[in-house]
N, C-alpha and C positions, 0 to 999 in steps of 0.2 A: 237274600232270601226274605221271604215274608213270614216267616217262624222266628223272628226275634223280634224279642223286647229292647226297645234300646231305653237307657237310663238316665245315659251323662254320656256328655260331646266326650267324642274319643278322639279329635286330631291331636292331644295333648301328648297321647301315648302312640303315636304314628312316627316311624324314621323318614325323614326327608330324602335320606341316603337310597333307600330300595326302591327298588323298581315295582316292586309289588308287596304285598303283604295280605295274609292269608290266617285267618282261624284254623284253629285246630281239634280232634276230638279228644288228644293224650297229647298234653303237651308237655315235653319233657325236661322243661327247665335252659333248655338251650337253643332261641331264637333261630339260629341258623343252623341246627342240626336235622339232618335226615331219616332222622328216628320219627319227627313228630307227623302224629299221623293226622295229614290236609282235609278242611273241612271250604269246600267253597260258598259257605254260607256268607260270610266275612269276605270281603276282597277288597285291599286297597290298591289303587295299580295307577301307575304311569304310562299315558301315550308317550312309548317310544318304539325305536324302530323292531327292539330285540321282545319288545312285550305283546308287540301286534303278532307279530313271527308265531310267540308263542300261542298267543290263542288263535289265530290261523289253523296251526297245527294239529293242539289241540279239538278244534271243530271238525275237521278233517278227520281225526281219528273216531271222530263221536262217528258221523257218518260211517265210518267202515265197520263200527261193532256199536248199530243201531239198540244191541240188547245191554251192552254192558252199561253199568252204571257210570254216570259223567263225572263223579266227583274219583269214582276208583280209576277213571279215566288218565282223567289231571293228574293225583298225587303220581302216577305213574310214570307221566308226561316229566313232571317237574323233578322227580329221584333218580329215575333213569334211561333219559331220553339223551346221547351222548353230546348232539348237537345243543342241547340247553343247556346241561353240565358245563360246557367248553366256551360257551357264548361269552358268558360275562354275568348273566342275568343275574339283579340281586334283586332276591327274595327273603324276606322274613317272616317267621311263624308269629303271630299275637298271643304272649302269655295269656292263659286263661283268667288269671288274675283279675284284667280289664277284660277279657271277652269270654265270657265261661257259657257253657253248654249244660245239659244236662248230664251228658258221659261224662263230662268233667266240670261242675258248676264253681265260680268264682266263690272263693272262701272268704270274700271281706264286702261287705256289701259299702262299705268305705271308700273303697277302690271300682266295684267292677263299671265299665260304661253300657255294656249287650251282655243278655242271655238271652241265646237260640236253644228253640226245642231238638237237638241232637239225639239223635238214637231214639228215636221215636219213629212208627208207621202208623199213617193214616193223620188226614187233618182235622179230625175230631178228637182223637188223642191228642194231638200235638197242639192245636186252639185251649183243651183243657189244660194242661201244662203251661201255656200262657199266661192263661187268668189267675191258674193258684203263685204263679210268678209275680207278677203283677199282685196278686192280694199283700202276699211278702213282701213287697215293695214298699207298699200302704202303709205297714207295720213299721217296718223300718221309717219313713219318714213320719210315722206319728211320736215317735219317739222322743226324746229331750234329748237337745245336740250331744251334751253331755254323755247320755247311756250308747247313744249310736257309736260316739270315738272310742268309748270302752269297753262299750261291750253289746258290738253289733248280734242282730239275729244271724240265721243261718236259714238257707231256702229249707222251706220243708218239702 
């Protein structure tokens, strides 16, 4: 998406093992649990056979319900679509940690690498939510290394 900040290279915090890997809006502390609720802002993903499949699929279904929303499309696709379930496909959720949103913003500015404007409508909301991101950012790197390891800001 074009609603995120990115901060610091994230392939650090990427599994080489998944076939894809995906943000989330409520992440619930357990990477491959089907609780956490998909955000396709974030998408890491491997060309293979089972990943083409799935967003095939997924396209295909965007086409049949032109009104539903494509991200409530996907998490549906990827929870319980039986054929993707049974595939093999591994998928992992990104702690908010390193990708925090605004529904769930990264709590250590230490760690995070993107915040996306989440839960937000309209792109003059969500551009302002950037730039007060982005100011906090400023703050945080105007910092002495020192206060930042001990005692970082928090987004306002």
């Amino acid at each position: 998406d074009t609603d995120i900040v990115w901060l610091r290279n994230p392939f650090p915090h990427l599994d080489q093992d998944a076939d894809f890997q995906l943000a989330s809006n409520e992440y619930v502390g357990d990477p491959f649990s089907l609780n956490n609720a998909a955000n396709t802002g974030v998408l890491y993903i491997k060309s293979t056979p089972l990943t083409i499949r799935f967003f095939r699929m997924w396209y295909a279904e965007r086409e049949l319900h032109p009104y539903n929303h494509d991200q409530d499309l996907f998490d549906k696709w990827l929870k319980y679509c039986p054929v993707m379930r049974e595939s093999g496909l591994r998928f992992k959720f990104l702690s908010t940690e390193y990708f925090g949103g605004i529904c769930e913003p990264s709590e250590d500015m230490n760690s995070v690498c993107s915040m996306h404007a989440t839960c937000r409508i309209g792109l003059e909301y969500k551009r302002r939510c950037l730039i007060s991101m982005l100011d906090d950012w400023k703050k945080y790197l105007s910092l002495p290394l020192g206060e930042r390891e001990s005692n970082p800001p928090s987004w306002t």
